[in-house]
N, C-alpha and C positions, 0 to 999 in steps of 0.2 A: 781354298783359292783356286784350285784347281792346277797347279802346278808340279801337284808329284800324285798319283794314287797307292802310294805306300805310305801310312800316316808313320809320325816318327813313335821312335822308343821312350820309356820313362828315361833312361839313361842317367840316375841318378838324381832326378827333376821331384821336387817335394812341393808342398802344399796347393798355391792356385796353377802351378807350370806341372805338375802331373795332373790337376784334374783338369785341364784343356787338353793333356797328351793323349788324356785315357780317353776323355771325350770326343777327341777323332779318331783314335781307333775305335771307338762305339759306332761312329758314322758309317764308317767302312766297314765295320760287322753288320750293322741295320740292311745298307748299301744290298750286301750280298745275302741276305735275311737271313744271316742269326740272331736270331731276333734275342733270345735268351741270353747267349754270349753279349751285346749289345747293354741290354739292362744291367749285366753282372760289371762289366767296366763302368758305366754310369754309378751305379751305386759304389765303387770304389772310389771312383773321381768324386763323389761327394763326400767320402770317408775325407780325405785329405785335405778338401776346401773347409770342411767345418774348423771352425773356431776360429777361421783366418775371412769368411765373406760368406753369410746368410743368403742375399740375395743369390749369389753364384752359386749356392747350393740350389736354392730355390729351379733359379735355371736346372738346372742337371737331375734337378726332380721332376722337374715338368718333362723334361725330354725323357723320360725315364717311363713317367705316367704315359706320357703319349703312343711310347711304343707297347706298354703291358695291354694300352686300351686295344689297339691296334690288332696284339697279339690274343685279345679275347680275356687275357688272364683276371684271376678274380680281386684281385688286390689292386687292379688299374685307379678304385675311388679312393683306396686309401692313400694311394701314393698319388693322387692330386692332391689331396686335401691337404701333407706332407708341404709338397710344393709351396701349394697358397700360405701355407701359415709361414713360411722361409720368407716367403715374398713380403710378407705384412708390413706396410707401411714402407715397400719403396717405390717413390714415386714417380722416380725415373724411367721405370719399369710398367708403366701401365698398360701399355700394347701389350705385352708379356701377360700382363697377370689378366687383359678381360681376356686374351686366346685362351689360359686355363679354366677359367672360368665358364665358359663359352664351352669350352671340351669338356668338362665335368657335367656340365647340366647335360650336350648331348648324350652321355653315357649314361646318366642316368634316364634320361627320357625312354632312350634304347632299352635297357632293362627292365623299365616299367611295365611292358607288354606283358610282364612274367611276374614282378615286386609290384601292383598299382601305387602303393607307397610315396615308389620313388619318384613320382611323375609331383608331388611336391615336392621333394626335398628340392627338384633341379630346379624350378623356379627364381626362386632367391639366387642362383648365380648365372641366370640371364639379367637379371638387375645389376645383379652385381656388375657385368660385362658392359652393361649401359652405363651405368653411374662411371666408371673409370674412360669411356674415349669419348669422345665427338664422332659424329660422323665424316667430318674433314680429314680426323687422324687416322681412322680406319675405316674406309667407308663398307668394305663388305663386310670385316667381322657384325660392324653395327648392325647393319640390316639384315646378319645372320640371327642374330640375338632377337632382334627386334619379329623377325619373320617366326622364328624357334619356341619364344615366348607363348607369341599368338597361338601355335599351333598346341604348346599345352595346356592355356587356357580354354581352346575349344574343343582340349580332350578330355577335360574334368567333368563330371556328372553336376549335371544341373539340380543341386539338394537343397541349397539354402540361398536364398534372395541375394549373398552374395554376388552366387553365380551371375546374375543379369549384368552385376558391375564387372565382372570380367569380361563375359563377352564384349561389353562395351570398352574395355582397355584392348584388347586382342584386336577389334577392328582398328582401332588407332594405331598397333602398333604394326596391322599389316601395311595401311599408308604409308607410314615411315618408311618402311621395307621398300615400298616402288617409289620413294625417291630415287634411290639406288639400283633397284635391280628395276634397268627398264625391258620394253619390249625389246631393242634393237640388240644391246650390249649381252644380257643374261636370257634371252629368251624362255627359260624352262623353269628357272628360278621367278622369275614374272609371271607365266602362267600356272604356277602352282599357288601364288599369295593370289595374283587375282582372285581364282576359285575359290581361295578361304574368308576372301573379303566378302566375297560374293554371298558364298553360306551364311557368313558372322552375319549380315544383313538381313538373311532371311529369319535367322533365329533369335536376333538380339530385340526384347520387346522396347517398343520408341511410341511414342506418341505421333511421330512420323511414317508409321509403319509403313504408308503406301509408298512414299519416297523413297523408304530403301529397299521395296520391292521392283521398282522401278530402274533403281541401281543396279541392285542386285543381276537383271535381266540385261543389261547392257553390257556391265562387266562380263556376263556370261554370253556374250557373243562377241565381245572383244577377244575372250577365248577363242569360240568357235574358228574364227578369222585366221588365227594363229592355228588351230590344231584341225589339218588337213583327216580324210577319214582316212587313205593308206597308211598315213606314219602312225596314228594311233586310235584306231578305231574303236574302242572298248570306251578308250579314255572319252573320244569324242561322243560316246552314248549315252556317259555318265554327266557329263556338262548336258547336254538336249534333253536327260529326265529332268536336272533339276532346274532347268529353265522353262521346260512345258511345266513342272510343277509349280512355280511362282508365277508362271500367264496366266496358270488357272486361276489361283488365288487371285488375280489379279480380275478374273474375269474376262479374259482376255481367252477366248475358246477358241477360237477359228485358229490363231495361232499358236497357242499351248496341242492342240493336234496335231498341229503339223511336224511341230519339233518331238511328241510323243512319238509318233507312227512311224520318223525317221529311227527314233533313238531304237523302238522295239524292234524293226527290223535286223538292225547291227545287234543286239541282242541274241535275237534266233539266231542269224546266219553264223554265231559265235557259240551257241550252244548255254548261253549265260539266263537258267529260268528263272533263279531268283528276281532279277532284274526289270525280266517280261513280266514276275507276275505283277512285282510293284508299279511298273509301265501300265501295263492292264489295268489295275487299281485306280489310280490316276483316272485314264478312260472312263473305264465306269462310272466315276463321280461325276466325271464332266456332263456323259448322257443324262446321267438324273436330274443333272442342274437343269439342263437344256429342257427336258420333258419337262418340269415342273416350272419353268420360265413360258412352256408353248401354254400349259394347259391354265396358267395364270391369265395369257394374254386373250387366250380366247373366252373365259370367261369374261374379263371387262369386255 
């Protein structure tokens, strides 16, 4: 409440009245990052709620898992997992349990870089995170979920014709996400979903293909608009390849060069070659297309 920053003592305080004592001196250990000290009262304050309130345990686990994830430790999945089964079935709590949910799967997505593994297991509790709120009830967690999903839908290896149905869930669920995170309010968080709507578009195959290549190019300057080249210049190279690479596609030459030639420059002047040579690549294709469109027309 902010009225004293000395939280109190157990003082002889047993079952749920020491696991809220112990629980803000956890606050106050966190507070000033003992982060360990912190956990080790939290796990006491659950010793003493058990048998007396599941959910309150629950709480005191999640806050538990929160700070182990926090603090990198390896035990942070086990002690969500703890949490959520505490939680099972209270419904009062459902803000509570899509935020665990929601931090489980990011921790697991995180570790996936190193586990590929676990980049499914989080899945299922971005679902999980959607099925329990509305977007009225929590509208960022949603659109975090919704955003987070997508993004590990369009990190899984395209092996089996499922795949094509996920991308196609993943762009839907980047829409949802810019209900919420718009340009004015989240600026950064909007222009990262744009980009991935963007991509989803390029790669998800539709019987519309030209259309959401189309999209796909507008979005990607909807970006541009937003992302000046002094604040992020690299960032702004990698949006201009992949939108000169979909003009191309597109057919669309004179202006797939243009935004090429820009992007390759910020490229050099960055020292970034992998990027020039793909840029360059691009180019390449374009002249062959051109030479073989000149020496078509001159023939008829």
């Amino acid at each position: 409440l902010g009225r004293t920053d000395t939280p109190p003592h157990l003082d002889g305080a047993t079952a749920e009245l020491a696991a809220l004592v112990l629980s803000a001196q956890a606050s106050k250990a966190f507070n000033e990052r003992a982060e360990i000290l912190a956990t080790g009262l939290l796990d006491q304050a659950v010793d003493e709620a058990t048998g007396v309130s599941a959910p309150l345990c629950g709480v005191l686990l999640g806050a538990a898992a929160s700070i182990a994830a926090h603090s990198g430790n390896d035990d942070a999945i086990r002690r969500f997992e703890t949490a959520l089964a505490a939680l099972e079935g209270a419904d009062g709590l459902r803000v509570a349990r899509a935020e665990l949910h929601l931090n489980l799967a990011g921790l697991l997505h995180e570790r996936a870089t190193e586990r590929p593994e676990l980049l499914n297991a989080a899945v299922p509790h971005y679902h999980s995170a959607l099925q329990l709120v509305l977007r009225e009830e929590a509208p960022l967690l949603w659109a975090s979920a919704h955003a987070n999903l997508a993004t590990a839908y369009l990190t899984m290896p395209m092996t089996e014709a499922s795949g094509q149905l996920r991308l196609g869930v993943a762009a839907q669920s980047l829409r949802s996400a810019l209900k919420v995170y718009t340009r004015e309010e989240y600026p950064e968080q909007w222009a990262s979903v744009q980009l991935n709507l963007a991509n989803s578009l390029v790669y998800t195959p539709s019987k519309h293909q030209a259309d959401n290549l189309v999209e796909a190019v507008e979005l990607y300057e909807a970006v541009l608009e937003a992302r000046d080249r002094d604040s992020d210049p690299l960032g702004r190279a990698r949006v201009l390849a992949n939108q000169g690479n979909v003009l191309a596609h597109l057919g669309v030459f004179d202006q797939a060069k243009a935004k090429l030639y820009e992007a390759r420059f910020i490229f050099e002047e960055f020292g970034d070659h992998d990027a020039m040579r793909t840029v360059r690549g691009v180019l390449d294709e374009i002249a062959r297309h051109t030479a073989l469109n000149r020496t078509d027309t001159e023939q008829e």
